[in-house]
MARLODREN-229200 format. One record per residue (C-alpha): residue in one letter; x, y, z. Coordinates in pm, 1 decimal, decimal comma. Each point is the difference from the previous one (the first is absolute). Layout:
N
 code        X        Y        Z
    a        X        Y        Z
...
END
This chain:
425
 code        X        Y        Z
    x  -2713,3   1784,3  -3167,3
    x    293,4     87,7   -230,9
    x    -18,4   -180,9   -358,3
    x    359,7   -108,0      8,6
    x    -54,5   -110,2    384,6
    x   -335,9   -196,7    -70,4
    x    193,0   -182,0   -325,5
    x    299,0   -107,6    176,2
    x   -191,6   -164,5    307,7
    x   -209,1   -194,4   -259,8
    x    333,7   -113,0   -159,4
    x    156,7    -86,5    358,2
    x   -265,7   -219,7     49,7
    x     28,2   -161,4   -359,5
    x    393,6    -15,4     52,3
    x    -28,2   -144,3    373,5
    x   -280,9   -264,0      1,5
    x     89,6   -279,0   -226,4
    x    -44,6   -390,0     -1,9
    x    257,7   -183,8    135,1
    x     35,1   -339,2     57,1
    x    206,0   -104,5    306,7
    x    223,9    161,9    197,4
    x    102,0    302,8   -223,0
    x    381,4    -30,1     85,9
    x     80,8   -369,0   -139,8
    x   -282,6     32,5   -289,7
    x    220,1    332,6   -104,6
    x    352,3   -243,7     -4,7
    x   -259,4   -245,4   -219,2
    x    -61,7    257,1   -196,2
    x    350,1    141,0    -75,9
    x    103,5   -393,7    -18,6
    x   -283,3    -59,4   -282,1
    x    173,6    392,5   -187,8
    x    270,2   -171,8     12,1
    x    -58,1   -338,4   -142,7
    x   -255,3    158,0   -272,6
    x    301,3    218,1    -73,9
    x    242,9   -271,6    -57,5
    x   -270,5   -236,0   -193,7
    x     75,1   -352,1    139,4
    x     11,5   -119,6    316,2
    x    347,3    108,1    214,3
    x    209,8   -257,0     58,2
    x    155,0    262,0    308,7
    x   -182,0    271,9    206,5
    x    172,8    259,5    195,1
    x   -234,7    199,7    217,5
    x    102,4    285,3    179,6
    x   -192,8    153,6    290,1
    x     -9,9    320,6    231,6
    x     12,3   -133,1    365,0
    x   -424,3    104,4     33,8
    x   -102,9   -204,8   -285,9
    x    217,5   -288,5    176,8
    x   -154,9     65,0    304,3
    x   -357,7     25,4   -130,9
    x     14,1   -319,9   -240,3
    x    213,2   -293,4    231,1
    x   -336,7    -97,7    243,1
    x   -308,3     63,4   -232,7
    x   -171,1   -244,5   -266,1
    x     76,1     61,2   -326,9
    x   -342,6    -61,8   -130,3
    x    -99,6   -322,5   -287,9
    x    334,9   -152,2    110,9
    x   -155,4   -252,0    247,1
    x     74,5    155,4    341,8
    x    394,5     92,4   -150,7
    x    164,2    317,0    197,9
    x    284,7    229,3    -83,9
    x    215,2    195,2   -283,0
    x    103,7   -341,6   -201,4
    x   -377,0   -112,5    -23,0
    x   -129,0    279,3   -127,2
    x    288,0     74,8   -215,4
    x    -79,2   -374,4   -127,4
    x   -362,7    103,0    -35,7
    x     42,9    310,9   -243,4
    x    244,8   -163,4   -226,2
    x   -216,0   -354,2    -18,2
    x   -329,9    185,0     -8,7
    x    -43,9    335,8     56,3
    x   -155,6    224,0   -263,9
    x    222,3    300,0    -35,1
    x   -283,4    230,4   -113,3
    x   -253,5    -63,3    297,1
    x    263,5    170,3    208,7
    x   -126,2    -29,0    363,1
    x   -245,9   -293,9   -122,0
    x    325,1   -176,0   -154,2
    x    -78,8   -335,7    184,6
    x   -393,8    -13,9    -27,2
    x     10,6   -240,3   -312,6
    x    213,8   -266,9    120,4
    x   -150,2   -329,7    -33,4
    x     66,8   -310,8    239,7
    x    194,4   -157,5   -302,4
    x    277,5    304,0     59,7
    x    -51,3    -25,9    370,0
    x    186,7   -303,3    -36,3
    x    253,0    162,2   -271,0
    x    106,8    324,6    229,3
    x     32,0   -255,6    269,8
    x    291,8   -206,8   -238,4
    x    138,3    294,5   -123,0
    x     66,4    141,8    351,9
    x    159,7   -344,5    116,3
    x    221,0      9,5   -287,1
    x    227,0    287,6    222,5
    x     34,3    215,7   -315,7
    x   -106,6    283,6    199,8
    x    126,6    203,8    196,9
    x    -26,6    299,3    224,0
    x    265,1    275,0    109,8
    x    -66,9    325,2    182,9
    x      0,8    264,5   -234,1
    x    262,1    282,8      3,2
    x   -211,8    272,9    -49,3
    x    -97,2    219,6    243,7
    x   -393,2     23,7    -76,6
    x   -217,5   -104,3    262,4
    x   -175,4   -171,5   -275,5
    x    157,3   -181,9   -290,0
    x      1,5   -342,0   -194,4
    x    230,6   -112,3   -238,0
    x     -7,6   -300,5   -214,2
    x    254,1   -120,1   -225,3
    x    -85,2   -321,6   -199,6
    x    232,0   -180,9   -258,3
    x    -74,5   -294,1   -260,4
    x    151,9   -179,1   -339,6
    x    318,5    339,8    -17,4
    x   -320,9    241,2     79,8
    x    -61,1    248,5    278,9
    x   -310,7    231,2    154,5
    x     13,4    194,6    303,5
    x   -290,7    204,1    109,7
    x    -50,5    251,2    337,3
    x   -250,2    132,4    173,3
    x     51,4    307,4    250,7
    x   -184,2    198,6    235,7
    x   -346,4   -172,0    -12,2
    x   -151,9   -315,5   -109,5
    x    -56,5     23,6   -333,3
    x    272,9    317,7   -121,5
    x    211,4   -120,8   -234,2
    x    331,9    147,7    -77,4
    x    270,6   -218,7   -186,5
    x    -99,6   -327,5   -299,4
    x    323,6   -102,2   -194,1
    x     -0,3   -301,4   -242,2
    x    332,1   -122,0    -28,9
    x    164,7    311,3    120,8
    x   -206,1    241,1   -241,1
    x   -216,0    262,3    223,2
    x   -341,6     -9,4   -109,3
    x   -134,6    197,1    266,4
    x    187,8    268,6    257,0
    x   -212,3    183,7    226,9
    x    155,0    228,7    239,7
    x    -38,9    -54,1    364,5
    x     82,4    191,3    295,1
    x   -105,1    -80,1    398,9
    x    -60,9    367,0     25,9
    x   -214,1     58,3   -340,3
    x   -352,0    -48,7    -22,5
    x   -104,1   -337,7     28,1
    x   -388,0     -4,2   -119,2
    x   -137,2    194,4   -304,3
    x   -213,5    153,5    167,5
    x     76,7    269,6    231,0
    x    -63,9   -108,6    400,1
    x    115,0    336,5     82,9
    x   -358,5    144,4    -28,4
    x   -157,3   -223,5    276,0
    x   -113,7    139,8    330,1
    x   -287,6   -100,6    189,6
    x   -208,6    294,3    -53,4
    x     29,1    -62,7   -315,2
    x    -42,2   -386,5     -5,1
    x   -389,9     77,5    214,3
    x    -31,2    260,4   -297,7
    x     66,4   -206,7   -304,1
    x   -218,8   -327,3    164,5
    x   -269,2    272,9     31,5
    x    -23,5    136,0   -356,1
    x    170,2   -288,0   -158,9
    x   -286,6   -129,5   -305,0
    x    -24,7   -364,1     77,7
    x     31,2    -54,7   -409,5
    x    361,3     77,1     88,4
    x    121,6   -235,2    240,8
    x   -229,6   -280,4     -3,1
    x    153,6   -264,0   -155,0
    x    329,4    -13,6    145,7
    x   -200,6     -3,6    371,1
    x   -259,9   -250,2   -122,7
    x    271,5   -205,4   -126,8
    x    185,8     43,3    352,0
    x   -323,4   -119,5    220,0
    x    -72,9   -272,4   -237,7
    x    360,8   -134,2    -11,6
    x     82,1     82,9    373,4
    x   -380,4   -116,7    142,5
    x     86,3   -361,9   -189,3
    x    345,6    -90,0    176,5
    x    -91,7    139,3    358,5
    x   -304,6   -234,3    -80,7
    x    179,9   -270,8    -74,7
    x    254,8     62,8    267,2
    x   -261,3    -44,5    179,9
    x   -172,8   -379,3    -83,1
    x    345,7   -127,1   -141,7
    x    377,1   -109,2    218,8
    x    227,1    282,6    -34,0
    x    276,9     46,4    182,4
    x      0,7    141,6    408,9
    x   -441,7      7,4    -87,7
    x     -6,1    327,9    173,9
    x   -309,6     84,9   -124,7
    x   -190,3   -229,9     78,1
    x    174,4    -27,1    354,0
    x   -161,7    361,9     20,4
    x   -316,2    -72,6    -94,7
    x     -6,0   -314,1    231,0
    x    143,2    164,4    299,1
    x   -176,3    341,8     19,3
    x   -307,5    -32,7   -209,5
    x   -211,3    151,1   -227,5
    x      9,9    348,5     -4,1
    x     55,2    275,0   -249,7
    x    374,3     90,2    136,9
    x     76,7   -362,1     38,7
    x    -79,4    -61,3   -314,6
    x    180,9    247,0   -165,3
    x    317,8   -110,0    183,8
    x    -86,0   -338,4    -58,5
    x    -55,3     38,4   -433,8
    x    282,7    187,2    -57,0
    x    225,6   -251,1    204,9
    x   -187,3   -294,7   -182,4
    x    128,8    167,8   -341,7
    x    320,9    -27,0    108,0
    x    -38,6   -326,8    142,5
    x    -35,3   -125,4   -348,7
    x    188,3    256,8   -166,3
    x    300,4   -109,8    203,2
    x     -5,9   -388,8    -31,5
    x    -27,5    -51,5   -350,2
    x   -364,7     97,5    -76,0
    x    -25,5     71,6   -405,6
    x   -293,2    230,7     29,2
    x    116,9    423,3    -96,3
    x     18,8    274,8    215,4
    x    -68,5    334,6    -92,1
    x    329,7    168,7    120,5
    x     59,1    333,5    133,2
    x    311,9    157,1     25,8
    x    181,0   -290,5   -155,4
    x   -122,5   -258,9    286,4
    x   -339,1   -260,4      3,4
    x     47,2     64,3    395,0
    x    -44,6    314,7    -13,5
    x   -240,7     -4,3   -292,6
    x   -225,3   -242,7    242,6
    x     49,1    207,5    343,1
    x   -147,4    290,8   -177,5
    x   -260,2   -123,6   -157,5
    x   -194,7   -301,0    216,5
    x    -52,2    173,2    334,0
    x   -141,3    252,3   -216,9
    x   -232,0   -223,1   -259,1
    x    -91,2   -144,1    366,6
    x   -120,4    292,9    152,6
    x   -198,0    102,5   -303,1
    x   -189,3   -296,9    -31,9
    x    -77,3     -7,7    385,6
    x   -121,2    384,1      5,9
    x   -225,6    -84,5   -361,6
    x    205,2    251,7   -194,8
    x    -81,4     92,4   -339,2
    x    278,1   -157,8   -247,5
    x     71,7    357,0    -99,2
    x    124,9     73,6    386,6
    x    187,0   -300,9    -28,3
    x    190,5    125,2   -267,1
    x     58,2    347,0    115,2
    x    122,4   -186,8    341,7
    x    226,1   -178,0   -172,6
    x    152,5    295,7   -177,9
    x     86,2    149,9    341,7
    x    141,7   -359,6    145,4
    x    214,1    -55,8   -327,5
    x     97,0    349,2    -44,3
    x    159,9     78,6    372,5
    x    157,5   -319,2    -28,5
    x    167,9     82,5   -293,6
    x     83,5    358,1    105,9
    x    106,4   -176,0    361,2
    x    273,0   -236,0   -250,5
    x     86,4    240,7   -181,0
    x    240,5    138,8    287,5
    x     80,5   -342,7    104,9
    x    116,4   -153,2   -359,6
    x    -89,9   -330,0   -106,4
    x    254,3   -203,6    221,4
    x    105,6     63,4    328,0
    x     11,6   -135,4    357,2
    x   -347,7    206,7     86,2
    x   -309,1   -266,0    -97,7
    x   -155,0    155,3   -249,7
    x   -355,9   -196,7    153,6
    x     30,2    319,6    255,3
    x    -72,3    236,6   -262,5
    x   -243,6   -163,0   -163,7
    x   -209,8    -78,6    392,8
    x     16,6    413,5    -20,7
    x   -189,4      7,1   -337,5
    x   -230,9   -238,1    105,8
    x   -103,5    152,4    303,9
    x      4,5    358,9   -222,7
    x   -249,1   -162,5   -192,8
    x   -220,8   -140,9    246,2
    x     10,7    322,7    145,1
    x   -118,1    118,2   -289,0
    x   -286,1   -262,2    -52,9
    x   -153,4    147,2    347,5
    x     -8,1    349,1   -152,6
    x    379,9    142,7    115,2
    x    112,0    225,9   -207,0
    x    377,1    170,0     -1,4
    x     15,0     98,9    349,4
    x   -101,3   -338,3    177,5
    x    183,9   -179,2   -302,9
    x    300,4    180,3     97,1
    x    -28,2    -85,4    394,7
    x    -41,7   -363,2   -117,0
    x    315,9    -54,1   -206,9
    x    212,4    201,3    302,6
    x   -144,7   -187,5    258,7
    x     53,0   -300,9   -218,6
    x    394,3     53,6    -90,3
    x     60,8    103,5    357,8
    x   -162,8   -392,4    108,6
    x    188,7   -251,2   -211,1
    x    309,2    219,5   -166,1
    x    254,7   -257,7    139,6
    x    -98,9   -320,9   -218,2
    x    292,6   -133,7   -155,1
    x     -8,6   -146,8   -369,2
    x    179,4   -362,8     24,1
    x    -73,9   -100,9   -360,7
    x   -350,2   -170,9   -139,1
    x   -113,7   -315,6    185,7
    x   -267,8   -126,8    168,2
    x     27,9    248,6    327,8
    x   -108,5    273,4   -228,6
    x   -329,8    -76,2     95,1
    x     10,5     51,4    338,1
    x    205,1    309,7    -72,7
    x   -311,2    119,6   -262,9
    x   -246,7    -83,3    344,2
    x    196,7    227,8    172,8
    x     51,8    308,1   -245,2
    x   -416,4     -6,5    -40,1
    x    -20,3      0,1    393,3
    x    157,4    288,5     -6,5
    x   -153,5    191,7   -232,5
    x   -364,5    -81,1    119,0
    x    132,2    113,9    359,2
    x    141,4    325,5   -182,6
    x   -323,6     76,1   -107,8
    x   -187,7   -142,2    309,7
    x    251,4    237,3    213,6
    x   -173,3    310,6   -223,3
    x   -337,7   -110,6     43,2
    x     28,4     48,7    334,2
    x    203,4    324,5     -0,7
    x    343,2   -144,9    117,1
    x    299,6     56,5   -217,8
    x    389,0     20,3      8,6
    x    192,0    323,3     17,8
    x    254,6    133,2   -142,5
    x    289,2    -97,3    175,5
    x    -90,6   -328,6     75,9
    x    251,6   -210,0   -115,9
    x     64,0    -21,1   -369,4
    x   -343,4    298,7    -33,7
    x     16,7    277,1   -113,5
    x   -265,0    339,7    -38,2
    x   -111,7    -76,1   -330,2
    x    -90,9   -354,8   -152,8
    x    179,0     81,2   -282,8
    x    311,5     64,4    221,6
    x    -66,4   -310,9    178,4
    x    -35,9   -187,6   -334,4
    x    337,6    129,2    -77,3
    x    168,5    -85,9    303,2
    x   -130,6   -371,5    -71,2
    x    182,6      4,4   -351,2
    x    324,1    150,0    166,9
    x    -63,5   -280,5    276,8
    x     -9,7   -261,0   -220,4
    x    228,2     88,0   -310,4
    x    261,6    183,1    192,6
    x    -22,4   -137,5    360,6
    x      4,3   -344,3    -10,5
    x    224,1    -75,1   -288,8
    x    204,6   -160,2    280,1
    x   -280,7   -192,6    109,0
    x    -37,0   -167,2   -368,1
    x    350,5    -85,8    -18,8
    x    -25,0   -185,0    326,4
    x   -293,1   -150,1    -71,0
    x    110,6   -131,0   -346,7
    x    308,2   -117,8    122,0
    x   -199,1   -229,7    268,5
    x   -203,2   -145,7   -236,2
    x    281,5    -80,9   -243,2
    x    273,6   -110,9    192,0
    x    115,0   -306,0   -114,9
    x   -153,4     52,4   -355,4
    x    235,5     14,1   -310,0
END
């Protein structure tokens, strides 16, 4: 494998699977909050937030997590500014203690702030404009969850960061995934290289599917799984990854190891995979090679999609698992390949109605699919070109999904934000 190819996979993965905790969308408006207040140096006495319609749509139903069960834009707004620790980023609320539980909860009451849609035309984008004692911050955030573009202190720039929807939206350079490629690198790949950022994501992801699992959390779909169709390997895998979300969902304060900017996805493609491995007695070092394949097709899968759109993202990510567990029962790029078409063509039409507890079931039924993907190649049955949305080629299918999703149903998103927030302010 090419030097410059083998590098920038290794620094995908290190760019792509990060701790989060909570729902990535309202911990990235705590973050820009807690920019904004660190900025400004005191505690605002007014917030303006500003939000693309997706971030509205993907922060109104979910828990804000360490707020006691609190939901939406305002609460975790509250949380940043009260709380948050600007320079854990995508960790901003992990610190809070029940003392400031109790403090985001006052602050929020007090109806200091408030949120407008913002008037930019990026898909994603958070603004937040505090003001205290004559003094002023305002910090953004554009593009992805933790890119940020614009801090002024009292009208003074101190950082401007250009930022265009078409440009580049990653440091690294997604352009150089394919899947023959992805089944190359996982094969030569020296474990040295990635291991800690996939140890990290089974450790992290393992421990909330676990405990969405024994604990309450939200619709329970995992455990509905588990209790309703049993025991077995592809159960289970269904059933874990939906338990993550489960608690992921509903408040649960445990991190996710993301992928692709989501702990949904970041949990779809990694349980049914950790499952399967530990049910077949795989060596930790096929794990980890498995895992390369399940992250890395998900990634190059949402990289034509983009981070927000009316296309679940949990659809990609059932592809990568089932690429992986392909891969854990010796497929290589041919079978891999059947897999992920066969998968896309199943479970393509998913819509994305913002974060909540129904992600779950949504994450059940983006692993179905991939397992039958892979089952469907196992037993020498595939989809043609032709067939719907497939095309000859996965990596012409692949690109009809990201024209599908960012392209296609752009009406879709409108409609379905404009559901979920009518009679909002």
């Amino acid at each position: 494998m090419e030097d410059k190819i083998y590098s920038e996979y290794c620094a995908i993965l290190a760019e792509e699977l990060q701790p989060a905790m909570g729902c990535t969308e309202p911990i990235a408006v705590a973050y820009c909050a807690a920019l904004a207040r660190k900025t400004l140096g005191c505690l605002p006495e007014d917030v303006q937030v500003y939000a693309s319609a997706n971030i509205i749509k993907n922060v109104k139903s979910v828990v804000v997590p360490n707020t006691g069960g609190q939901r939406g834009l305002t609460v975790a707004a509250a949380a940043g500014i009260v709380a948050g620790d600007a320079d854990a980023k995508l960790q901003v609320l992990a610190g809070i203690t029940p003392e400031q539980v109790e403090q985001i909860a006052g602050y929020e009451k007090r109806g200091i702030v408030h949120v407008h849609p913002s008037e930019k035309d990026y898909i994603f984008d958070i603004q937040v404009r505090v003001n205290a004692a004559g003094h002023t911050a305002f910090a953004e955030i554009a593009g992805f969850h933790t890119n940020v573009i614009r801090l002024e202190q009292d009208g003074a720039v101190l950082l401007d960061r250009p930022y265009t929807e078409e440009g580049p939206k990653h440091a690294t350079d997604r352009s150089l995934l394919t899947v023959e490629r992805i089944v190359e690198f996982a094969d030569a790949v020296k474990i040295a290289d990635v291991q800690s950022v996939l140890q990290r994501q089974i450790d992290c992801n393992t421990a909330i599917a676990r405990e969405g699992l024994r604990g309450q959390w939200g619709a329970n779909i995992g455990r509905i799984l588990l209790e309703s169709y049993g025991d077995s390997t592809h159960n289970r895998a269904k059933a874990w990854a939906a338990a993550g979300s489960d608690a992921r969902m509903n408040g649960c304060e445990l991190p996710v190891v993301i992928n692709s900017g989501s702990g949904n996805q970041g949990l779809t493609a990694s349980l049914p995979v950790i499952i399967y491995a530990r049910a077949l007695g795989s060596a930790q070092e096929e794990l980890y090679r498995a895992l390369v394949v399940s992250n890395l097709v998900t990634i190059h899968l949402k990289t034509g999609i983009g981070s927000l759109s009316a296309y679940c993202g949990a659809t990609a990510a059932g592809c990568g698992a089932g690429a992986g567990v392909c891969y854990l029962h010796g497929g290589r790029y041919k079978e891999i390949a059947h897999t992920i078409v066969n998968a896309v063509a199943i479970d393509s039409g998913m819509i994305c109605d913002g974060a909540k507890a129904s992600c779950a079931a949504k994450i059940a039924s983006a692993v179905e699919a991939g397992l039958l993907g892979w089952k469907m190649q196992q037993h020498h049955s595939q989809f043609y070109g032709g067939d719907g949305i497939v095309v000859k080629g996965v990596e012409n299918t692949i690109r009809n999904v990201g024209t599908l999703a960012s392209e296609g149903m752009r009406e879709t998103d409108r409609t379905i934000i404009r559901l979920m927030t009518s009679g909002m302010c």
